[in-house]
N, C-alpha and C positions, 0 to 999 in steps of 0.2 A: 699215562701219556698216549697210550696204544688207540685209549678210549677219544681222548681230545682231536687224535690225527682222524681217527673215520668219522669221528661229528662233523668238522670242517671239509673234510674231503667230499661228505654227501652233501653238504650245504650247495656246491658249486659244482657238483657232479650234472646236474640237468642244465644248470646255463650254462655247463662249458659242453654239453653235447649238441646243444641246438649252436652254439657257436661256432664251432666245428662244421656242423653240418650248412650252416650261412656260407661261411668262407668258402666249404666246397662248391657249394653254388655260385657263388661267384668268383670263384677259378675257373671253372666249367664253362661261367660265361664267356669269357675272358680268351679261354682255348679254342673254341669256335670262332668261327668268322662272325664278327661283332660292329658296331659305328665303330669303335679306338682303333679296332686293329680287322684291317677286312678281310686278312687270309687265317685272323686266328693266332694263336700262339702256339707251336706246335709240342716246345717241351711242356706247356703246363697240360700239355694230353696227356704224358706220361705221370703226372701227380695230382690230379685234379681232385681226385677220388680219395686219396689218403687222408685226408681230414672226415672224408665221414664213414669210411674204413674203421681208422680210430672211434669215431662216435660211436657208431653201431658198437663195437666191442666194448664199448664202458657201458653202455646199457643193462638194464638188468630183469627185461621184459618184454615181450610182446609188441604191448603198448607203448613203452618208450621208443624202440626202434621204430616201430610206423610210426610215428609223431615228428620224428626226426629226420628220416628218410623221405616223410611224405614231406615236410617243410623245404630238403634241400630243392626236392622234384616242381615244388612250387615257385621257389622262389628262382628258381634256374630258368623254368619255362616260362614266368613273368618277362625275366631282366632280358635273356634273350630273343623271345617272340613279342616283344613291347611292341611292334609293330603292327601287329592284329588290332592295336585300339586305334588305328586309322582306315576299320574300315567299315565306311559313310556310317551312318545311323546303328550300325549293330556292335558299337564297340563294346559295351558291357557284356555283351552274350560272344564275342570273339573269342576277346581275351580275359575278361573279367571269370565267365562259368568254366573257360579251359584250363584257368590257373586252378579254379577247385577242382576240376576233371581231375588234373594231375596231380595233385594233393592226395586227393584218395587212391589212385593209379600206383603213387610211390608209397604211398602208406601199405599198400598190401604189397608189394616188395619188400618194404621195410622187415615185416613180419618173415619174409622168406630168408633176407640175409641173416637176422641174429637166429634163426635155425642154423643157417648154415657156417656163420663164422664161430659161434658160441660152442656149436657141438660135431664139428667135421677136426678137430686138432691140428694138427701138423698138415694136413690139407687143407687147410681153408684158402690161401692164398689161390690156391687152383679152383677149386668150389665157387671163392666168388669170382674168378675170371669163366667160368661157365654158364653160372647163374647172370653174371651182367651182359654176354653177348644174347642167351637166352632172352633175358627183357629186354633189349634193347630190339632185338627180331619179333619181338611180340607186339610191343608199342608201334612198329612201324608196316603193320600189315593188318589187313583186313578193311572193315568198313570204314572203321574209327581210326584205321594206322594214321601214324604221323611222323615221318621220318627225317625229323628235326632235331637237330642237338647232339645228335649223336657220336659220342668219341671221337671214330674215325676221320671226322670234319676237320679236329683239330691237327689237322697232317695236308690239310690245304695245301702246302707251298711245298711239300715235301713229297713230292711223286716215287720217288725209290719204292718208298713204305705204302704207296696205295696200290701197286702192280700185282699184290697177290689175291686183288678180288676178284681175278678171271681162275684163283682156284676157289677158292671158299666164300665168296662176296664177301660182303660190306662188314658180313659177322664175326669171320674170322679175323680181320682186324680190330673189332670190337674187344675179342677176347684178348689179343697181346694186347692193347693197350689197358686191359682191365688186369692183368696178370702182372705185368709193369707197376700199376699204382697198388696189385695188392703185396708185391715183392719191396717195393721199397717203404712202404707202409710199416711193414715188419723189419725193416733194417732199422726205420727211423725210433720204431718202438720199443728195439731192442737195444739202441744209445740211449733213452729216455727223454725219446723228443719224434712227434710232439708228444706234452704230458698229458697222459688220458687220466690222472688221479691214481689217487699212491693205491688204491683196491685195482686197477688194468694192470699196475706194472711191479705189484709185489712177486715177491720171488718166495717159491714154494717153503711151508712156514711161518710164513709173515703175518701176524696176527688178523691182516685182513685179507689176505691171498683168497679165503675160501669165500670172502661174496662177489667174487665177481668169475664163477667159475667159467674154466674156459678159455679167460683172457686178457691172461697173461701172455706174454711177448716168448715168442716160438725159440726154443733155443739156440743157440749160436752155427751152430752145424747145419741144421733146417731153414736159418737167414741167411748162410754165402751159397747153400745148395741151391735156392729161391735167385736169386744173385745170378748165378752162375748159367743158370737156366734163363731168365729173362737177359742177360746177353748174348747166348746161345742163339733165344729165340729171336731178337732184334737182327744178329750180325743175317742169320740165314732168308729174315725178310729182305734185309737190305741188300745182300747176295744175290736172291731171287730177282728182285725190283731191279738192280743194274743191269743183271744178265739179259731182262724180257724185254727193256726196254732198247736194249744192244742189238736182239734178235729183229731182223727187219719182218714189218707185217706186208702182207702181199697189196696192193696196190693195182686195182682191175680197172680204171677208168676217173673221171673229173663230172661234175655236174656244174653246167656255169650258170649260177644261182646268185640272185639277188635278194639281201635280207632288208626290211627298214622295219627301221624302231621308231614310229610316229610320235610318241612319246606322249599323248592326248589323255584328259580323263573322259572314258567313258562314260562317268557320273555325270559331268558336268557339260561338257559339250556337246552338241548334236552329229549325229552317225555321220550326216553331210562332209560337217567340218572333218572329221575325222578320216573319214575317205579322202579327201581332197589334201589331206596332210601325207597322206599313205602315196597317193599316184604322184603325188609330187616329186617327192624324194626315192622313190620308183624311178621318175621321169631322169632324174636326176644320174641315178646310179647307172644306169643303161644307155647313159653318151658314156660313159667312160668304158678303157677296159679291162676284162676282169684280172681282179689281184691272183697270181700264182700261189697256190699255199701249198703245193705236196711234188715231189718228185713223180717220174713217169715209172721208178718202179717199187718203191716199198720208202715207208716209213720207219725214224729211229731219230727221236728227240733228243735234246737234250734234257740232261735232269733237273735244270730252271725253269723250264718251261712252264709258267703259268700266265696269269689275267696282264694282256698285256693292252698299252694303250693306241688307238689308230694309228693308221701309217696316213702319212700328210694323203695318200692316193684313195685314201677310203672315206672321207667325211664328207659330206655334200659340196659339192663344185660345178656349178650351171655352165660353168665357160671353160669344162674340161672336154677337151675332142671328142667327139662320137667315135663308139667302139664300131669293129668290124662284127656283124651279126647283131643278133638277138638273144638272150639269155633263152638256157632251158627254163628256169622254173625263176618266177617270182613269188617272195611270202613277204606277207602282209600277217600279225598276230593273230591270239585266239580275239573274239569279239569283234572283229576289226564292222565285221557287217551285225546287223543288229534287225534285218530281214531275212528270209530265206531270198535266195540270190535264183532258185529255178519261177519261181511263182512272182517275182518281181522283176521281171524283167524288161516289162515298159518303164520303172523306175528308175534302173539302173541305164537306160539308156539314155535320160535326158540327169539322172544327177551322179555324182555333183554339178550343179548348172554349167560351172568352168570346166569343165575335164568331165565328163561322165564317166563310169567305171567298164560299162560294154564296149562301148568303142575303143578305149583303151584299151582293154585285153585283150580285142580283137586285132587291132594294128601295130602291138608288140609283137607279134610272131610267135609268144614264149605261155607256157603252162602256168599255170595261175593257182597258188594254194593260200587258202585263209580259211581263218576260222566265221562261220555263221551259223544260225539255228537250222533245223529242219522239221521242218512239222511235221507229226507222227499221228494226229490227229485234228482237223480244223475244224470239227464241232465243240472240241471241248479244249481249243487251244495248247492242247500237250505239243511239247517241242524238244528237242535234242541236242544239247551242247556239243556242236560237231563241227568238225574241220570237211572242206573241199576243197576237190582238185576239178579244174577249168580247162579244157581243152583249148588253144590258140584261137579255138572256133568260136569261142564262148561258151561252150556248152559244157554241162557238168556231168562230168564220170564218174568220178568215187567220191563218199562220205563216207569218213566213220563218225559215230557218237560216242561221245566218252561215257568209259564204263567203268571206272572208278571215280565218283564224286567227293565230292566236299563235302564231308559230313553236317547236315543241318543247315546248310546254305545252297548247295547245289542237290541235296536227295534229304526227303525230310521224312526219317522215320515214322511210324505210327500215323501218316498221313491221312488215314481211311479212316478214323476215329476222328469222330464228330468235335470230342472239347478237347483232342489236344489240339486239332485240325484249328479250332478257335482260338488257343493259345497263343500259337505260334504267330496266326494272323492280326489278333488286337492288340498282344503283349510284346512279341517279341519283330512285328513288324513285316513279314515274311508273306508276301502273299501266297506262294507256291516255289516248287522247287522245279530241275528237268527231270523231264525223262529219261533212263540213264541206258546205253547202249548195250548190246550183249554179245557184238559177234567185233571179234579182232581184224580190222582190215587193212591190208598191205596193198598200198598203192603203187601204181604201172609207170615207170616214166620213161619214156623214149629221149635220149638226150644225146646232142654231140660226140660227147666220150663213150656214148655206152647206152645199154637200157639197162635201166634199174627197178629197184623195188625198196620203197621206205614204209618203215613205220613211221605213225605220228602220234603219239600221245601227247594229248593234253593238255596243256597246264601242268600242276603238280604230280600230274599222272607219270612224268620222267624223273620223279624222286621215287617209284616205287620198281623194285629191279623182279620181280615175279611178274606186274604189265607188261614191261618191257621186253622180259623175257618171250613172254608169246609171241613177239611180232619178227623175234629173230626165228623163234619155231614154225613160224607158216613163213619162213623164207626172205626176210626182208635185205635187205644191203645196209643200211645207215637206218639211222633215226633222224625227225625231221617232228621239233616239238613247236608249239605255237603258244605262247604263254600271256597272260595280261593280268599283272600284280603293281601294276602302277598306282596301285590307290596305294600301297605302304607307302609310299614316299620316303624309304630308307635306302640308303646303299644295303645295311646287313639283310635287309629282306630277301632283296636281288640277287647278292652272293651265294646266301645261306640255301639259296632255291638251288644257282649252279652249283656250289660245292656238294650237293646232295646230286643233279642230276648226270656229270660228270664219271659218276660210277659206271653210267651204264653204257659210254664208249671204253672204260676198261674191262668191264664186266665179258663184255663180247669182241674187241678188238675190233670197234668197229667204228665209225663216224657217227656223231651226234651234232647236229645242225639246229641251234634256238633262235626262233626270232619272234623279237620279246617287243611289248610296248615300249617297256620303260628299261628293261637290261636284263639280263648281260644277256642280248642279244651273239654270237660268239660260233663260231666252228668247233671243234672240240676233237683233236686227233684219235688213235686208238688205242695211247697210253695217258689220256685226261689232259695232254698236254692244248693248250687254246693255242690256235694256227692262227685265228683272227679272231678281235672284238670290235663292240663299238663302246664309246663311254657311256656311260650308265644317265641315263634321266637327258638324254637330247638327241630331238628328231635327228636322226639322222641315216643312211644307207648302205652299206656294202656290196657291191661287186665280185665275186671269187668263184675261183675254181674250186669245187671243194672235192678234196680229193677222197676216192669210194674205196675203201682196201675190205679184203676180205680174203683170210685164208682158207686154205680147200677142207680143215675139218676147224672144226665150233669148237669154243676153247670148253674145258670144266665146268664152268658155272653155266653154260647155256646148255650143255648136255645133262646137267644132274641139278641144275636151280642150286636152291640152299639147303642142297647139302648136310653142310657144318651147323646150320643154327638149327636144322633136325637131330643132330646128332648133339650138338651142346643141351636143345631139348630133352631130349631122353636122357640122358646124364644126370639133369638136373631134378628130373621126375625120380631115376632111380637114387639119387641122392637124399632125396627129400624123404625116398619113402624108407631108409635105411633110417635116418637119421631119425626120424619117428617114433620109428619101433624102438630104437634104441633111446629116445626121451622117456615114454610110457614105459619102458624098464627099466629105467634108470627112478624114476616115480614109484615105481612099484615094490622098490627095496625098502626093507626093515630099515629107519635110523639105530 
């Protein structure tokens, strides 16, 4: 009989671990901010993971785990980044070679968790809550980072639980929600549900308990101790998050800034039109006057506080009264100029033919920040994906160049080699990449309320909190991002951008200011709470005060970075290399 239960048992043993690992891919989808649901589902953050927890643990190899692991990685970064196949002619090589990227990315993961779940015992629950913030901090840094999808996204609507990343960033909530799905994993495996096959959940003795050593379900004491601890750990998140958000942040001055979101394709329309969309609704937002968002002396949200819809005072209205003054700064998106704006500037004086853009800037009274190229070289065309700031004079004072690109679309490796240099060019389309910047620069602004100093990263440069980080370490007040992702044509694109860049006014206690082509153009308080938005994919403008807080010392994560995901690193190194030694000794016994 004993014989007949582990023939059937292994028959369905590998389609019920890749099934396993499907579903958790799309739970995972599902808990992020997504098309069904745009802020995400926050409980399936806490369980997402538990189906391929289970998986990996019925495994019986190497190779199985990475096959399985690499599949859920695949098919997770498919369902949720489907967006990348919108963008113009390079959709195969977006999203088509990223879904393999991360095929192989999770496949050597895979390999690291049935080390660590198979042979760490009564710790493994903790192991892979170390190991998962570990990869998840590794996947989202560097050339190639990508800091999408990640756990803590699925906690969108739920601000309580994101206020501890101004101690530990983005990772430390990585790891409680990883400790979460690996604690109730083991509650669910120790009811016998879900069923990982009768060799995971034999109990010692069991004629097949010994092929699948390892993993077996943790005993009863080790699952309310696990329990008991990831409530422990929740309640003092949740403790923390109430208390910081209660604590008022200091509050030194207002910027009266006007955002518009032209909402144009750059692919497809000409710079003109697109300017002329931009000074429009410029012209627009600046008869009116601006929207109040912050108190005169500190900030303390409420804990709803999220994506919320215009106030009837903030959407384009030509026949609303002229405001009293002139805005300090108007932004206009990244690309919005598609010349450099110093070197053309008999251009810019006669187009757009209706509204030209110099005259404009110069008879607003107010400082002028977009994104346009700079040329770094005009023999050989090299140019600089860089944002400027425009003096009321017209004249330009600061550019930075972004210095962290778009892997393979904005900085193209191996560029200096002749046949990949032609590959990239016949095959995959790409005539070149920019030039990519090297020095962090924090821009001067003289305003109304105050003088300040912003950073401005980017694009997706304000999903990466070690960028960000620098601009607050040479001194900056707020962040001030300039984004154009308008070719995804999704709301979850827009979102999944803000729920990632939203960190990094918690991170620092600081203000984050987006103005996007297409969305979520937004203010961003310095508990992630949005003070103002505009709706997502329509020209449209805002007005506001945006309020500049800043207290007299830098919170945690701007004075020590990340910390936690160096210290979950090292953890996970000295795990691996214990766990090792102790496989090859375990190898090395007489049967």
């Amino acid at each position: 009989m004993s014989t007949i239960l582990e023939h059937g048992a292994e028959r369905w043993r590998l389609p019920r671990v890749f099934a396993l690992a499907a579903v958790s891919a799309i739970l995972m989808t599902l808990a992020v901010p997504n098309e069904l649901f745009k802020l995400g589902l926050a409980p399936l953050g806490f369980v997402a993971l538990v189906p391929l927890y289970a998986a990996v643990l019925e495994t019986e190899g190497l190779g199985e785990a990475g096959i399985a692991v690499g599949l859920f990685g695949a098919l997770q970064h498919g369902l949720s980044s489907f967006w990348l196949w919108f963008f113009k002619d390079f959709r195969f090589w977006t999203l088509g070679s990223t879904v393999a990227a991360y095929y192989i990315v999770y496949l050597v993961l895979g390999f690291y968790l049935w080390l660590f779940l198979k042979r760490s015992g009564a710790a493994r629950p903790l192991a892979f809550a170390v190991l998962w913030a570990t990869f998840e901090h590794s996947k989202s840094t560097g050339f190639l980072g990508y800091p999408w999808g990640l756990l803590p996204y699925s906690l969108s609507g739920v601000l309580p639980l994101l206020q501890m990343a101004d101690l530990t960033g983005v990772y430390g909530i990585s790891a409680l929600l990883a400790l979460a799905n690996s604690a109730i994993a083991e509650l669910l495996l120790g009811l016998g549900f879900p069923r990982t096959g009768d060799r995971a959940g034999a109990p010692a003795g069991h004629p097949l308990a010994g092929a699948a050593a390892g993993a077996a379900p943790l005993g009863r004491k080790a699952r309310l101790a696990y329990l008991a601890a990831l409530l422990v750990a929740v309640g003092l998140a949740t403790g923390y998050g109430l208390w910081r958000m209660a604590t008022p942040v200091r509050q030194i001055g207002t910027i009266d800034a006007v955002l518009v979101q032209q909402d144009t394709d750059p692919w497809e329309g000409s710079e003109e039109e697109g300017i002329g969309v931009n000074i429009r609704l410029a012209r627009e937002a600046m008869a009116r006057p601006p929207l109040a968002l912050g108190g005169r002396g500190s900030a303390s949200p409420s804990a709803s506080s999220v994506l919320v819809p215009p106030r009837a005072s903030e959407t384009s209205s030509p026949e609303a009264p002229p405001a009293a003054g002139s805005p300090d700064l108007v932004l206009f998106s990244e690309s919005s100029l598609r010349r450099p704006y110093a070197e053309f500037q008999k251009y810019f004086s006669t187009h757009p033919q209706l509204d030209p853009l110099a005259p404009f800037i110069k008879s607003s009274g107010s400082w002028f920040f977009t994104g346009a190229p700079v040329v770094v070289d005009w023999d050989t065309g090299d140019a600089t994906n860089s944002v400027i700031l425009v003096d009321p004079r017209g004249r330009l004072v600061q550019s930075y160049a972004k210095i962290h690109p778009v892997p393979f679309a904005e900085a193209i490796p191996f560029w200096e080699f002749a046949p990949f240099r032609k590959f990239i060019q016949n095959v995959v389309g790409l005539e070149s990449g920019w030039v990519m910047g090297t020095e962090y620069v924090v821009f001067d602004l003289p305003a109304k309320g105050g003088d300040f100093r912003f950073g401005a990263p980017i694009c997706f440069e304000d999903a990466f909190a070690d960028v960000c980080r620098e601009f607050f370490l040479r001194d900056a007040d707020l962040l001030v991002n300039l984004t154009d992702v308008s070719w995804s044509k999704t709301d979850s694109a827009e979102i999944q951008h803000w729920a990632a860049a939203r960190f990094r006014a918690i991170e620092s206690r600081r203000t984050l200011v987006r103005s996007t082509n297409g969305g979520v153009s937004c203010v961003v308080g310095p508990y992630g709470q949005v003070l103002a938005s505009l709706p997502l994919f329509r020209p449209a403008s805002l007005r506001c005060e945006v309020p500049v807080y800043r207290d007299p010392s830098p919170t945690p994560y701007i004075r020590f970075g990340d910390w936690f995901a160096r210290a979950a690193l090292l953890l996970s190194a000295a795990l691996f290399v214990i766990l090792t030694i102790g496989e090859k000794r375990e190898r090395g016994r007489p049967l």
